[in-house]
C-alpha positions in Angstrom: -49.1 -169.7 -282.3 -51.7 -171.0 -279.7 -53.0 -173.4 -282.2 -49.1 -175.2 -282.7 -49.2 -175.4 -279.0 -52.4 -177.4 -279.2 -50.8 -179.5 -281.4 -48.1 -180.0 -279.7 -50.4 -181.1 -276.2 -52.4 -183.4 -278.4 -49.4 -185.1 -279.8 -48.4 -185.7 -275.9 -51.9 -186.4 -275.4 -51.5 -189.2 -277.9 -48.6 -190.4 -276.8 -49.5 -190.7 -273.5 -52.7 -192.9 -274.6 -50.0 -195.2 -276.1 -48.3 -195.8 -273.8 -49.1 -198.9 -271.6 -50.2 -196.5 -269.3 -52.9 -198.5 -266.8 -56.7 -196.8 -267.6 -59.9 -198.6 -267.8 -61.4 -198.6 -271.3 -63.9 -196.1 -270.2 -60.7 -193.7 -269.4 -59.0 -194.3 -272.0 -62.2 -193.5 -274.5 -63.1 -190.5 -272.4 -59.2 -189.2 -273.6 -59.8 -190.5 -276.7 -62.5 -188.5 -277.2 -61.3 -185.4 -275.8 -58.1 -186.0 -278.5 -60.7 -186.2 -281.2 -62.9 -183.0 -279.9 -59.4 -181.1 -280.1 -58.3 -182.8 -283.5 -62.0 -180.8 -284.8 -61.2 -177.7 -283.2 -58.0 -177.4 -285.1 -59.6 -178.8 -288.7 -62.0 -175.9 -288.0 -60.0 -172.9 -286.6 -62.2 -170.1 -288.6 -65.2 -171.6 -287.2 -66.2 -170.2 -283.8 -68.3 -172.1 -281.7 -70.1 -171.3 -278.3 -69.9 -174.8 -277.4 -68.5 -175.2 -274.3 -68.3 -178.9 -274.1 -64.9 -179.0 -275.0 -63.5 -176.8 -272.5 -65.7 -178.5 -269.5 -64.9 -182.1 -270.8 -61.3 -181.4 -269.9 -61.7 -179.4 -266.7 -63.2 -182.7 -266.0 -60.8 -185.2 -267.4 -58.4 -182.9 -265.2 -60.3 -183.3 -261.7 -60.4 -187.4 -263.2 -57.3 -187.5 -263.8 -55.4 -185.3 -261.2 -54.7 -188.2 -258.3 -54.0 -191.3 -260.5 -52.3 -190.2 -263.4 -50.5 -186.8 -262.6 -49.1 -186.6 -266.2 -51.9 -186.9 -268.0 -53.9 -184.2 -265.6 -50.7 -182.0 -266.6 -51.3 -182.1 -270.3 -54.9 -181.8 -270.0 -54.4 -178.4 -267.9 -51.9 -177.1 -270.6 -54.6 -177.9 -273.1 -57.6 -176.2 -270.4 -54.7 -173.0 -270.9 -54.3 -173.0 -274.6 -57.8 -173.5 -275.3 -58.5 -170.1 -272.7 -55.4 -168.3 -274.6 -57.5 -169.1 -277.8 -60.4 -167.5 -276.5 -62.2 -170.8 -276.4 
């Protein structure tokens, strides 16, 4: 079940990168890439990596994201959850 949830936030996380949502090209690849870090989680769900890159490179994106685009910081916080509830 966690991973259908992290579908589901990436699907919001995708649309809310097309959306003519104002970012800067460097924030919009930073979510682009964090999309695309989760997109290779889920291809890979019997494979369990100690990389924590993923995890941090939200909490980050969050803290980024928290003041100028609250909606976005939202999503990214329900991934940060489902990623912990996945043991990730």
């Amino acid at each position: 079940m966690p991973e259908h949830d992290l579908q589901s936030q990436l699907e919001e996380l995708r649309s809310q990168l097309a959306q003519d949502t104002p970012l800067t090209e460097e924030e919009r690849a930073s979510l682009q890439a964090i999309a695309q870090d989760i997109e290779l989680r889920l291809a890979n769900q019997g494979v369990v990596d100690q990389n924590d890159s993923l995890v941090d490179g939200v909490n980050l994106a969050v803290e980024r994201f928290e003041v100028s685009h609250p909606n976005t910081a939202i999503t990214l916080r329900n991934i940060m959850q489902t990623l912990a509830n996945m043991g990730i």
